[in-house]
ROSEPA-318339 format. One record per atom (N, C-alpha, C): residue number from 1; residue in one letter; atom name; x, y, z. Coordinates in steps of 0.02 Angstrom, whole numbers, plus 32768, in hexadecimal, padded with zeros to 4 digits. Example, Ala and Ser with C-alpha at 12.3 -4.5 7.8 and 13.67 -1.06 7.14 Angstrom:
# ROSEPA-318339
<pt pos="1" code="A" site="N" x="8294" y="7EE4" z="8186"/>
<pt pos="1" code="A" site="CA" x="8267" y="7F1F" z="8186"/>
<pt pos="1" code="A" site="C" x="8294" y="7F5B" z="8186"/>
<pt pos="2" code="S" site="N" x="8282" y="7F90" z="8162"/>
<pt pos="2" code="S" site="CA" x="82AC" y="7FCB" z="8165"/>
<pt pos="2" code="S" site="C" x="8285" y="8002" z="818A"/>
END
This chain:
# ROSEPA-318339
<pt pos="1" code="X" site="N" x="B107" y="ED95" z="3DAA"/>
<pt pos="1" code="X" site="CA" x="B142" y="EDAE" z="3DCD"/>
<pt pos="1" code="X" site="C" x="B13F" y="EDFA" z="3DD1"/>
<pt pos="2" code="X" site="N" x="B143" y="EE19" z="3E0D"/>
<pt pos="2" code="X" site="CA" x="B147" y="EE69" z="3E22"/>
<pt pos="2" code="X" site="C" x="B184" y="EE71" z="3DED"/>
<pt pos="3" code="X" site="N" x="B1C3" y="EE60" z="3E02"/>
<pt pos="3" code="X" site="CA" x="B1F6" y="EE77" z="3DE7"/>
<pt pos="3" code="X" site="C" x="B208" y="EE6F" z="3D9A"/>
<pt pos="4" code="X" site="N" x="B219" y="EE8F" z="3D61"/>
<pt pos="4" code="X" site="CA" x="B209" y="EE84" z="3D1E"/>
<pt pos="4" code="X" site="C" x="B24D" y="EE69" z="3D0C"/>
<pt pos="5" code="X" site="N" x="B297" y="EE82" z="3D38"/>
<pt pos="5" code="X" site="CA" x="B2C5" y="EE73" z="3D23"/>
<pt pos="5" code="X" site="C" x="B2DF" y="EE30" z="3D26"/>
<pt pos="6" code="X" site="N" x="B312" y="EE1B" z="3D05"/>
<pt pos="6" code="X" site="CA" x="B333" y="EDD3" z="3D16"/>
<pt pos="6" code="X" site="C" x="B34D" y="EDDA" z="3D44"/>
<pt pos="7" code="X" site="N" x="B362" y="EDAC" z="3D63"/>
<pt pos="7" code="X" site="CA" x="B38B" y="ED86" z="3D94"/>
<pt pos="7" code="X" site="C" x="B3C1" y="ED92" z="3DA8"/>
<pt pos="8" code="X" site="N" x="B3FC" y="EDAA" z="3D66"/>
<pt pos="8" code="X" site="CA" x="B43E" y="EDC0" z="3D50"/>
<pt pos="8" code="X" site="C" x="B437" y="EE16" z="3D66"/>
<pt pos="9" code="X" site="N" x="B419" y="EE30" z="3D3F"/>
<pt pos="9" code="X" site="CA" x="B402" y="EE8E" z="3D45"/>
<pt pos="9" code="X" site="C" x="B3E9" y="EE8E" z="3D8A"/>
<pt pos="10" code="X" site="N" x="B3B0" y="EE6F" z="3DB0"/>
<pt pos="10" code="X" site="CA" x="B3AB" y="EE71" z="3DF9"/>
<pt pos="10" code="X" site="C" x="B3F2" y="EE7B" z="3E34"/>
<pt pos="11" code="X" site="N" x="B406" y="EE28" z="3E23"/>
<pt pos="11" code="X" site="CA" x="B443" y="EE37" z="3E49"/>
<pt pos="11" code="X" site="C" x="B47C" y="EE76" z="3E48"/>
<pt pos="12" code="X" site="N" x="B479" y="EE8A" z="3E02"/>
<pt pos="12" code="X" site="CA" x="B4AF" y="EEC1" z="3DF8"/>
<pt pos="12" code="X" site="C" x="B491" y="EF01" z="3E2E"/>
<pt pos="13" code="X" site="N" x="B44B" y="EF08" z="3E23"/>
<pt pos="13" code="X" site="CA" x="B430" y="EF41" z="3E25"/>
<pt pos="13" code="X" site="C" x="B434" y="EF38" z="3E95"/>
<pt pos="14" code="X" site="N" x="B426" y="EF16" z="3EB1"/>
<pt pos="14" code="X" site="CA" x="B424" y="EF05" z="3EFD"/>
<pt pos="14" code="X" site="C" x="B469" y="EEFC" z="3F0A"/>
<pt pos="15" code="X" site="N" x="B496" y="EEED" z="3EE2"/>
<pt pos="15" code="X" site="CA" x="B4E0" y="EEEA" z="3F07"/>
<pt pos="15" code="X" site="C" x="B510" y="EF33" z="3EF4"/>
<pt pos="16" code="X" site="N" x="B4F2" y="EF5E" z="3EBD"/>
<pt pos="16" code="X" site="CA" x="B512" y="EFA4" z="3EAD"/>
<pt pos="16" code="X" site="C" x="B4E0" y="EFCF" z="3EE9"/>
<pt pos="17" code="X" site="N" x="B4AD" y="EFB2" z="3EED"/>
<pt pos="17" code="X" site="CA" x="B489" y="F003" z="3F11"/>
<pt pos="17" code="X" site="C" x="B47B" y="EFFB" z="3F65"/>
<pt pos="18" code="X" site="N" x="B476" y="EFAC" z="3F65"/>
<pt pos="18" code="X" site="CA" x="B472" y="EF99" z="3FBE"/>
<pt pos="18" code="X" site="C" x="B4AA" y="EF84" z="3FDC"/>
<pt pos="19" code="X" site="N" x="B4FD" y="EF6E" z="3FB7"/>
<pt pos="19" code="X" site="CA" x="B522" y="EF4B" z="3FC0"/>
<pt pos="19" code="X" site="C" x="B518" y="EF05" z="3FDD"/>
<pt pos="20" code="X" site="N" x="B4F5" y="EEDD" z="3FC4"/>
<pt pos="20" code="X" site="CA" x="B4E5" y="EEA1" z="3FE5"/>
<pt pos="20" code="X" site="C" x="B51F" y="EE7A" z="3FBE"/>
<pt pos="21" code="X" site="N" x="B532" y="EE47" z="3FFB"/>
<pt pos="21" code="X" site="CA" x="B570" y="EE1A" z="3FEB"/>
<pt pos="21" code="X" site="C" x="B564" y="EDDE" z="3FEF"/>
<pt pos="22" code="X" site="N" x="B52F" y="EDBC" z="3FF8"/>
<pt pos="22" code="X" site="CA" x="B527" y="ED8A" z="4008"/>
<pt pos="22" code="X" site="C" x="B505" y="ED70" z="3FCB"/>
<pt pos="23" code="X" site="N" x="B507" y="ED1B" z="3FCA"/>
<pt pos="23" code="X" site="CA" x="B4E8" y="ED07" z="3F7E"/>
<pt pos="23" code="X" site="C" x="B4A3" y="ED02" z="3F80"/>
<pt pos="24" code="X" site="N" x="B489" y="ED22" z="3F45"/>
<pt pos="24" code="X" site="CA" x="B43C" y="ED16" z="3F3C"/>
<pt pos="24" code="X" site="C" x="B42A" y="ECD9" z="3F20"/>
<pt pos="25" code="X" site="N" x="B3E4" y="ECD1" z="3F22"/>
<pt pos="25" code="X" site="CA" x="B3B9" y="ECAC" z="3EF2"/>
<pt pos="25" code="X" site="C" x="B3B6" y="ECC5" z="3EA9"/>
<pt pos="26" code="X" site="N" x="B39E" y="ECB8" z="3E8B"/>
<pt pos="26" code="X" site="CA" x="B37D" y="EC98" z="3E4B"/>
<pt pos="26" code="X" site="C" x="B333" y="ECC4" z="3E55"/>
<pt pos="27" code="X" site="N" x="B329" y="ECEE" z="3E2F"/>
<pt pos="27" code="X" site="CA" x="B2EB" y="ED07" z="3E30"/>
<pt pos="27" code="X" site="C" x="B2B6" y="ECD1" z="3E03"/>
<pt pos="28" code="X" site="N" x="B27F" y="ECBF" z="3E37"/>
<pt pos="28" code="X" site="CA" x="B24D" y="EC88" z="3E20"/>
<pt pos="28" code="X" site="C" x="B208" y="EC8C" z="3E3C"/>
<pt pos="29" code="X" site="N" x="B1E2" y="EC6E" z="3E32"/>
<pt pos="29" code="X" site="CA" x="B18D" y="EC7C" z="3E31"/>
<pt pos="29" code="X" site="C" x="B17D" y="EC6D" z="3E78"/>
<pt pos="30" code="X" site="N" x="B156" y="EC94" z="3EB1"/>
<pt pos="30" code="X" site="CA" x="B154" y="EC82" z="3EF1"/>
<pt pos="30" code="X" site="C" x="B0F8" y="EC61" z="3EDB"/>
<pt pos="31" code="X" site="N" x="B0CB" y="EC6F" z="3EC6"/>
<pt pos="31" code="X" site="CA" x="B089" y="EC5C" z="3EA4"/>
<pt pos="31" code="X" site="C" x="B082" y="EC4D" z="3E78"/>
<pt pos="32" code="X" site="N" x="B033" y="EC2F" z="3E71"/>
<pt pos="32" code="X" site="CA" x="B038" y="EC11" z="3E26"/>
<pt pos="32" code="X" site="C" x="B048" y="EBCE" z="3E22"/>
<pt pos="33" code="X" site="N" x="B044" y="EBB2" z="3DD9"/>
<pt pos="33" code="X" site="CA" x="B048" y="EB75" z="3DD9"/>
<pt pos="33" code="X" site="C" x="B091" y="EB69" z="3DBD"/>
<pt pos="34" code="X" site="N" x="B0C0" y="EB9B" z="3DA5"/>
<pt pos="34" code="X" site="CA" x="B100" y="EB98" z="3D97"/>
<pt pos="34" code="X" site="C" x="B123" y="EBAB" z="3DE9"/>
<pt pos="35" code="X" site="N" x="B0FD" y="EBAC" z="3E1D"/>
<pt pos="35" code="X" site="CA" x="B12C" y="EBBC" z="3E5C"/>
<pt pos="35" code="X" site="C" x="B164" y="EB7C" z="3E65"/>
<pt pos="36" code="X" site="N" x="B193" y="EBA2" z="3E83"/>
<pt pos="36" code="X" site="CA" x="B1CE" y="EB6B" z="3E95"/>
<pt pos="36" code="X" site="C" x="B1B9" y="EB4A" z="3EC9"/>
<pt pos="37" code="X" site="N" x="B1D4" y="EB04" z="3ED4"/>
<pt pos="37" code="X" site="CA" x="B1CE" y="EADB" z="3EFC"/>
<pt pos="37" code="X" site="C" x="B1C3" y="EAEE" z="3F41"/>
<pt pos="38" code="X" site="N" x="B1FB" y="EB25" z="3F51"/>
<pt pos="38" code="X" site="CA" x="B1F6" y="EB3B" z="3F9F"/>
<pt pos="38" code="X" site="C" x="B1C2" y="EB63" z="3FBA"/>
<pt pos="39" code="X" site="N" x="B1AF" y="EB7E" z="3F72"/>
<pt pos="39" code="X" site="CA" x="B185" y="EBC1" z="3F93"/>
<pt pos="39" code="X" site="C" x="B132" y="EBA1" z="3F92"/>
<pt pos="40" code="X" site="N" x="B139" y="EB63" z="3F79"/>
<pt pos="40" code="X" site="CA" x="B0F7" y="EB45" z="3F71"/>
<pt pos="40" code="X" site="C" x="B0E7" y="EB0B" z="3FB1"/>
<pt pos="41" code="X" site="N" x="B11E" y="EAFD" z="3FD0"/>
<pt pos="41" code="X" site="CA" x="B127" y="EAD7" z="4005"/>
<pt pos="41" code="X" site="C" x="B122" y="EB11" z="405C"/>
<pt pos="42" code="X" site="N" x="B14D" y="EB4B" z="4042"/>
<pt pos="42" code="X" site="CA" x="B14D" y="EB73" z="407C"/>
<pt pos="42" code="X" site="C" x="B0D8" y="EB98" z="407D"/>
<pt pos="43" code="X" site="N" x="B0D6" y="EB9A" z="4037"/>
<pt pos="43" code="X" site="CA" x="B095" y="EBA9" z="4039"/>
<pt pos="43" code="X" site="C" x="B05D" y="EB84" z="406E"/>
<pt pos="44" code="X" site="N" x="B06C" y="EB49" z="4056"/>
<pt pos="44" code="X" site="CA" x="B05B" y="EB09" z="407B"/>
<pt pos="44" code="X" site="C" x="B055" y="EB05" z="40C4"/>
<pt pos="45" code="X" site="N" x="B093" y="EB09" z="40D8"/>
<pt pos="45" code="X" site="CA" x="B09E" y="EB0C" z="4106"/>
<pt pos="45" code="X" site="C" x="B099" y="EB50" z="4144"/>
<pt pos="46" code="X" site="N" x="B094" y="EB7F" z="4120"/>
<pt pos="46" code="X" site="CA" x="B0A1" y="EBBB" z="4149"/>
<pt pos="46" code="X" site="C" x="B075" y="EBE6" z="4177"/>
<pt pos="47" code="X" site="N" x="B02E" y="EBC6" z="4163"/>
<pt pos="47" code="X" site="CA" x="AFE0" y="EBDA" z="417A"/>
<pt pos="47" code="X" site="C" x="AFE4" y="EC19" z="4168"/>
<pt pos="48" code="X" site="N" x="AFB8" y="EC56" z="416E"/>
<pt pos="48" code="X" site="CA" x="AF96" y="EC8F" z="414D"/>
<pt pos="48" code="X" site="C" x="AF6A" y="EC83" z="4120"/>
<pt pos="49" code="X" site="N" x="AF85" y="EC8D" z="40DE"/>
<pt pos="49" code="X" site="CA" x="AF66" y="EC83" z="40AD"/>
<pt pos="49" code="X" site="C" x="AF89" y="EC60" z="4069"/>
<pt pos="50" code="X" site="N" x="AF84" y="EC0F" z="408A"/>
<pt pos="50" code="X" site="CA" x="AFA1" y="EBD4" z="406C"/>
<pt pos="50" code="X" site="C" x="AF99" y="EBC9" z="4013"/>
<pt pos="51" code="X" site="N" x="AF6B" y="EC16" z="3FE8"/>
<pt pos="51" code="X" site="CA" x="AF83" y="EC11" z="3FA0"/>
<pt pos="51" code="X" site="C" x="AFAA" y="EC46" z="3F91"/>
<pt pos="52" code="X" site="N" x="AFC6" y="EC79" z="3FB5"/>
<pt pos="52" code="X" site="CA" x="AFEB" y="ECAD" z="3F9C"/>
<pt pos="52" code="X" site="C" x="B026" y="ECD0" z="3FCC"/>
<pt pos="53" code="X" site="N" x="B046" y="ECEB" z="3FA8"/>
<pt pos="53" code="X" site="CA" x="B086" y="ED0C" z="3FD8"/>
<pt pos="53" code="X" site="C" x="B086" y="ED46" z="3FB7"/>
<pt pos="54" code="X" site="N" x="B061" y="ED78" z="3FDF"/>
<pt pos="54" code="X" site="CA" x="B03F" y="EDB8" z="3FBD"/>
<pt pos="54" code="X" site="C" x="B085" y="EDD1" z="3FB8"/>
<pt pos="55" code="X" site="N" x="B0CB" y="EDE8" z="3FDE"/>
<pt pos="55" code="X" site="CA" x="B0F5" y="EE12" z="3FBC"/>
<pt pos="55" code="X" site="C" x="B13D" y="EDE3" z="3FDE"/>
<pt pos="56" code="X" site="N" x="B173" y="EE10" z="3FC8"/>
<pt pos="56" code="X" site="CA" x="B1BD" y="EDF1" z="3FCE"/>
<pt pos="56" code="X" site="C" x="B1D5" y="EDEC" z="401B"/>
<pt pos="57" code="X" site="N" x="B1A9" y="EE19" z="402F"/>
<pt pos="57" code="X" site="CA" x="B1BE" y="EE23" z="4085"/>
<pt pos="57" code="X" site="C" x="B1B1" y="EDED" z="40B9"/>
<pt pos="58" code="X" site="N" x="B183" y="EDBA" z="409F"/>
<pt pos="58" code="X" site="CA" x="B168" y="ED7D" z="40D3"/>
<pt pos="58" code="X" site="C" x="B18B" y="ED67" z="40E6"/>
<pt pos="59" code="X" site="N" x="B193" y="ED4C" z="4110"/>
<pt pos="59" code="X" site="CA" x="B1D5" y="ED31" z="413D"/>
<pt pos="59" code="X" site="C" x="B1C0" y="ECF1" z="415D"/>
<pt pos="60" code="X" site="N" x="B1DD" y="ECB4" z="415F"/>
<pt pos="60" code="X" site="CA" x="B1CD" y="EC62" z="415C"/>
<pt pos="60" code="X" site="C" x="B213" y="EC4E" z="4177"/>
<pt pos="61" code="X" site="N" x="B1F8" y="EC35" z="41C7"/>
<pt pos="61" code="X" site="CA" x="B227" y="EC21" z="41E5"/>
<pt pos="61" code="X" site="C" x="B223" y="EBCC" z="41F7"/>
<pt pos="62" code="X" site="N" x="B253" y="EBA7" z="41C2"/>
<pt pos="62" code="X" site="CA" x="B22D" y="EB60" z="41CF"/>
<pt pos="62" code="X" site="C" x="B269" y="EB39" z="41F5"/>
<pt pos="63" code="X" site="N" x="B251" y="EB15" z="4210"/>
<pt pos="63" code="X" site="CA" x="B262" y="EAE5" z="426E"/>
<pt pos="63" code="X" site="C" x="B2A6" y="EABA" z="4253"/>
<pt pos="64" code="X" site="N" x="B2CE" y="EAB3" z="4274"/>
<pt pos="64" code="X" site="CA" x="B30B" y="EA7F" z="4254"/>
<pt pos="64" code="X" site="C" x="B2F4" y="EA3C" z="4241"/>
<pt pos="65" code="X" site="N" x="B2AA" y="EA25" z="426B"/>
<pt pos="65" code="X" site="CA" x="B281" y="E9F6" z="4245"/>
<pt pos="65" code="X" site="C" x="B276" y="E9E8" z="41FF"/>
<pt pos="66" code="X" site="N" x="B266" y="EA28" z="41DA"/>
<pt pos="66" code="X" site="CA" x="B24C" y="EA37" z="419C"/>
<pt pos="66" code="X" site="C" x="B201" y="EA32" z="418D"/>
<pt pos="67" code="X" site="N" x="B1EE" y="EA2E" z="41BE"/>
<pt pos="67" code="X" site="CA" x="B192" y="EA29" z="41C7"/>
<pt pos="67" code="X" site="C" x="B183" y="EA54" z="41DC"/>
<pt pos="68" code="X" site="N" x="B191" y="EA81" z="4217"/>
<pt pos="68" code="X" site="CA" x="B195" y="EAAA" z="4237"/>
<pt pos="68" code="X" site="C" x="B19B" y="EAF9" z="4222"/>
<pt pos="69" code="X" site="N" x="B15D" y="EB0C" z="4205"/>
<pt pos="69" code="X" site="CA" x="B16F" y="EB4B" z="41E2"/>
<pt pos="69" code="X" site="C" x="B13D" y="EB79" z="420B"/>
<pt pos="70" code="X" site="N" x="B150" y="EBBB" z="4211"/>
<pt pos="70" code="X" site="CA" x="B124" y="EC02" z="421D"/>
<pt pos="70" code="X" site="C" x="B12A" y="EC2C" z="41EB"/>
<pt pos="71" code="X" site="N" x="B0F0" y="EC3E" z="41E8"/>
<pt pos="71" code="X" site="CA" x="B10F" y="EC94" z="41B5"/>
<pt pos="71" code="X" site="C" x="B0F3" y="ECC5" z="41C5"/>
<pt pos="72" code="X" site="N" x="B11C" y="ED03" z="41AF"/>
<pt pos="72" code="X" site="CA" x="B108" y="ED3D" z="41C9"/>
<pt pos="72" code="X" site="C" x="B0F9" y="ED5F" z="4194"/>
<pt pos="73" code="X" site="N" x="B0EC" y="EDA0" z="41A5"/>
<pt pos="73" code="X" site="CA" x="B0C7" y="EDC3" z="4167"/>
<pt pos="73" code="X" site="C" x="B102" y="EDFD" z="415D"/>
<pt pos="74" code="X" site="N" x="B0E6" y="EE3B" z="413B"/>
<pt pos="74" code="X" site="CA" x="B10C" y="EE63" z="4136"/>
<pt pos="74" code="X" site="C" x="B108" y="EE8F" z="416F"/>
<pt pos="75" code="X" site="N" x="B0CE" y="EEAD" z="4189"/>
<pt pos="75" code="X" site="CA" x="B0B9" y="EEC6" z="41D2"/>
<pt pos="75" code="X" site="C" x="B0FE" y="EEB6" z="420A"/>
<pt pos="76" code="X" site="N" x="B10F" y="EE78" z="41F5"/>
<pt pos="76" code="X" site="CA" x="B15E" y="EE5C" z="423A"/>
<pt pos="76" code="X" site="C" x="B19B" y="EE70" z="4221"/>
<pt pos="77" code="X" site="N" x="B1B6" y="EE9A" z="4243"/>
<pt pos="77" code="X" site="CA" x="B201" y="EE90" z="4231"/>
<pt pos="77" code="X" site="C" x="B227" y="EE53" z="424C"/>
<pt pos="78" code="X" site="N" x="B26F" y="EE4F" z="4232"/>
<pt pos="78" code="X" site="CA" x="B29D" y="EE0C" z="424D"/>
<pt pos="78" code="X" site="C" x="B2AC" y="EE14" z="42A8"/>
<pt pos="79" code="X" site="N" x="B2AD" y="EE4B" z="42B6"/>
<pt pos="79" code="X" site="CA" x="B2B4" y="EE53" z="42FC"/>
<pt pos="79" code="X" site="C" x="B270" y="EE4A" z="432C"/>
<pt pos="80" code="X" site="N" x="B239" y="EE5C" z="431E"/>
<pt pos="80" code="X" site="CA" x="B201" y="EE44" z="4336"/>
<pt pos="80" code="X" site="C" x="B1F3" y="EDEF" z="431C"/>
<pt pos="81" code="X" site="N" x="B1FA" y="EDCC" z="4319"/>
<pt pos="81" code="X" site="CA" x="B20A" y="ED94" z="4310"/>
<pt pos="81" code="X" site="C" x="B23A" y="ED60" z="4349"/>
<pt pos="82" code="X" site="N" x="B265" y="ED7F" z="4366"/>
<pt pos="82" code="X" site="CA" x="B299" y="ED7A" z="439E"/>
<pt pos="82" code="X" site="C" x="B278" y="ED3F" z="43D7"/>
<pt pos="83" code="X" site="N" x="B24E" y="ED3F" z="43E1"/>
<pt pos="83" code="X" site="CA" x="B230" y="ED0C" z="4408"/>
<pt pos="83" code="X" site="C" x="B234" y="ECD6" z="43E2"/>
<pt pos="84" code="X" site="N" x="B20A" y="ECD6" z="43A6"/>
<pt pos="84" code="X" site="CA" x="B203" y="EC8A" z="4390"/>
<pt pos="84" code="X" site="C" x="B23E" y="EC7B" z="436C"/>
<pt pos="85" code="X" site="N" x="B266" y="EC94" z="4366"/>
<pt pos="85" code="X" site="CA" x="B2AB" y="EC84" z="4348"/>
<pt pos="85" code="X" site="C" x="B2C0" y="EC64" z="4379"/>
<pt pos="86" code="X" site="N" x="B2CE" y="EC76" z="43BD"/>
<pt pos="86" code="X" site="CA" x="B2E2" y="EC6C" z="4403"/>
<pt pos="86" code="X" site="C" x="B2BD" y="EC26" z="440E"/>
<pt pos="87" code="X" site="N" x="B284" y="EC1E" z="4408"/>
<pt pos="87" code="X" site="CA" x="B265" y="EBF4" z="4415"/>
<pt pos="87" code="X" site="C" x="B259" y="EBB0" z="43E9"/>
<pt pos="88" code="X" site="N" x="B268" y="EBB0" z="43B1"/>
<pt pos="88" code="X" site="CA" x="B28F" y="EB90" z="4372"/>
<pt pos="88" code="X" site="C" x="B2C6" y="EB71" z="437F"/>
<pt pos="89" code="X" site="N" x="B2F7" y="EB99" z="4380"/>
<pt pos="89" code="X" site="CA" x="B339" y="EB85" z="4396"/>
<pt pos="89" code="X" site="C" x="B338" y="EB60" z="43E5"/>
<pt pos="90" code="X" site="N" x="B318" y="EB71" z="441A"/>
<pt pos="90" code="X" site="CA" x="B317" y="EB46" z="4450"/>
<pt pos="90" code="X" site="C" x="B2F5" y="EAF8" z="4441"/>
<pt pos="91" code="X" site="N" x="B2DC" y="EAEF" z="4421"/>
<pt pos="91" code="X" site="CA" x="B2A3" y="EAAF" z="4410"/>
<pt pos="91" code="X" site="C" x="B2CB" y="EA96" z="43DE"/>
<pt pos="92" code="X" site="N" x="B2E9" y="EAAA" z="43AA"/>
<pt pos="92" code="X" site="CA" x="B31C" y="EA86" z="438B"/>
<pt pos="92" code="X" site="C" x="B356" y="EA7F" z="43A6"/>
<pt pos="93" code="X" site="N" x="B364" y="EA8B" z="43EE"/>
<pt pos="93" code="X" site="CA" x="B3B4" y="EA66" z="4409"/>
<pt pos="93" code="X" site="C" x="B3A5" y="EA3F" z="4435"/>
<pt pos="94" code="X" site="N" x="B361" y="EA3C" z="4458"/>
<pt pos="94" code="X" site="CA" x="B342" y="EA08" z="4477"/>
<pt pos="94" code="X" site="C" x="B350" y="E9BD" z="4462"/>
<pt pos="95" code="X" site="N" x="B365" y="E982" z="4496"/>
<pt pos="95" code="X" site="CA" x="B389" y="E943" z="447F"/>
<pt pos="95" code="X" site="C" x="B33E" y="E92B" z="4469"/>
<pt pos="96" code="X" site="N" x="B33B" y="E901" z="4446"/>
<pt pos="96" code="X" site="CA" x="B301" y="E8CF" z="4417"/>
<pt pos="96" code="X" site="C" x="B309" y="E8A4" z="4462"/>
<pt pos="97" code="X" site="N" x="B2BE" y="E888" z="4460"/>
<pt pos="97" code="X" site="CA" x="B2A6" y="E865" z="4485"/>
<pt pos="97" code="X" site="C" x="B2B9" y="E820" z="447A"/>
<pt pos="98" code="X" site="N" x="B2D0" y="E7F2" z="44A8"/>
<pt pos="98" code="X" site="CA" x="B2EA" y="E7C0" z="44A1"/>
<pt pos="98" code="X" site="C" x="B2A3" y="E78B" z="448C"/>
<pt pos="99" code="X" site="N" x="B2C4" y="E749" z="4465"/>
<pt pos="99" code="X" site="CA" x="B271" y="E743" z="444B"/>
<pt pos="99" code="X" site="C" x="B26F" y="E6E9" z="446F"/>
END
């Protein structure tokens, strides 16, 4: 883990100095064989480089499917992204094919 602090001291420290209001996670292992479930599934799933999530910035945008994952690196911001978000969201309001 980059970060040395707990979970509790994190949150204090991002909601006194960034004002963030919204609820966090649980600081937990993105690699490794102690990685959490998600980050070992988004690994999986995300193509690049399917054993590691080199830093906190990657960004994993997965399909209302739940199969359906992309990821980005740190190189992308959330606004360069705007297409396949767009294009995400159009394919998930699309009616299911009658069978």
């Amino acid at each position: 883990m980059q970060e040395p602090q707990d979970s509790e001291r994190i949150e204090t420290c991002v909601r006194a100095k960034y004002s963030v209001n919204f609820p966090m996670l649980e600081k937990v292992n993105v690699n490794g064989a102690d990685a959490h479930p998600v980050f070992r599934w988004l690994r999986l799933k995300g193509g690049d480089d399917p054993q590691q999530i080199n830093w906190n910035f990657n960004m994993f945008l997965v399909g209302r499917d739940g199969e359906t994952c992309t990821r980005f690196g740190v190189q992308r911001t959330p606004s360069s992204i705007k297409t396949e978000l767009e294009e995400a969201l159009a394919a998930s309001a699309a009616p299911a094919a009658a069978m």
